[in-house]
C-alpha positions as CSV (number, residue, x, y, z in Angstrom):
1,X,24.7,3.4,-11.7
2,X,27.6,0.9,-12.8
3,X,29.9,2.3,-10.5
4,X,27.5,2.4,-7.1
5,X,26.4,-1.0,-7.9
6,X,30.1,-2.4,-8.2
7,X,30.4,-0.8,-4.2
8,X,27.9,-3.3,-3.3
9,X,25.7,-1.1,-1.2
10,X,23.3,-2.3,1.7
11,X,21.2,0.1,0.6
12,X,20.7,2.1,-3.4
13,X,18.7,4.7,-4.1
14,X,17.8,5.1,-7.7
15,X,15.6,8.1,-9.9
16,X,14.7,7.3,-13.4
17,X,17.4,4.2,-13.6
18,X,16.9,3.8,-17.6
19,X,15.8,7.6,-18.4
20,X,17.7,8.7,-22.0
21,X,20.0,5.6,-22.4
22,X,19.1,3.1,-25.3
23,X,17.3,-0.7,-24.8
24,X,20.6,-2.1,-24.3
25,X,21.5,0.1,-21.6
26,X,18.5,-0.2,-19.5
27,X,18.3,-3.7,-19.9
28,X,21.8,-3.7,-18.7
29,X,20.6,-1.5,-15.7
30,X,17.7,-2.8,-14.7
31,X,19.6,-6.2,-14.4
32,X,22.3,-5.1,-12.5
33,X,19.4,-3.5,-10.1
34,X,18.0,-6.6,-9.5
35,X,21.1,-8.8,-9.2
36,X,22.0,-6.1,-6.5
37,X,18.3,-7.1,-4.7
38,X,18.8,-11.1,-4.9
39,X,22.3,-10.3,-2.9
40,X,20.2,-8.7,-0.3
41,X,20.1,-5.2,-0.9
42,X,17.3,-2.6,-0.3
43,X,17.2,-1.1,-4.2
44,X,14.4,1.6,-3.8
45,X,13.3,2.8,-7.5
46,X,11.6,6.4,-7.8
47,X,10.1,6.1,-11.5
48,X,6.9,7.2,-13.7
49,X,7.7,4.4,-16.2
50,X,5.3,2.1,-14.2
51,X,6.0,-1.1,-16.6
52,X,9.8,-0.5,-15.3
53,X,8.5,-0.4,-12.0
54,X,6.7,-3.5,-11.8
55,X,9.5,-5.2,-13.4
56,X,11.9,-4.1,-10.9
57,X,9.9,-4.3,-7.5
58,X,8.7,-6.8,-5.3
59,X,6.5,-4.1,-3.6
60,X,5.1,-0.6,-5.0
61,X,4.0,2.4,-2.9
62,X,2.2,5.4,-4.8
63,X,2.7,9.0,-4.6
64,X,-0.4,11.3,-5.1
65,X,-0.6,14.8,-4.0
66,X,1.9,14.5,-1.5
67,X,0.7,11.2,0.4
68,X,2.4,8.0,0.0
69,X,0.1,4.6,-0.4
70,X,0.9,1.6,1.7
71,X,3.5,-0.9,-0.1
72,X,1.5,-3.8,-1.5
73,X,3.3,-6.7,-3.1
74,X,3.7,-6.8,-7.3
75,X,2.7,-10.4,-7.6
76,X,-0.1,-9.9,-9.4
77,X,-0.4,-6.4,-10.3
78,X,-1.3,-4.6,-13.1
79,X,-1.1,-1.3,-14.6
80,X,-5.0,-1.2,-14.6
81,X,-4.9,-2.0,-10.7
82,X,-2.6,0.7,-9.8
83,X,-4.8,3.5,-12.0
């Protein structure tokens, strides 16, 4: 991710951001992600690690069975809300 962050994309697309790298490394990740949102990026996150998620995103869709929900803001949202 270092490397497509340093491009400073409009745009980054990112699956599983922290997936097998230690604390240090995903905290160093998931920084860098949202540095690269405050500079005015579009940083879409594809995760199941929905505590990642909501630290990340100012907005969460769901996907279930194929259909994706409407993006409702994080502000506020818990892991018992989303189910």
């Amino acid at each position: 991710i270092g490397r497509e962050v340093m491009q400073n994309p409009r745009v980054l697309v990112v699956n599983q951001p922290t997936w097998g790298v230690d604390a240090g490394a995903a905290a160093s990740v998931r920084q860098s992600l949202l540095d690269l949102a405050r500079q005015g990026a579009g940083v879409i996150v594809i995760s199941q690690d929905l505590d990642e998620l909501l630290e990340l995103s100012d907005r969460f869709c769901a996907l279930n069975e194929g259909r994706l929900s409407p993006p409702v803001p994080t502000d506020g949202l818990t892991l018992d809300r989303i189910g």
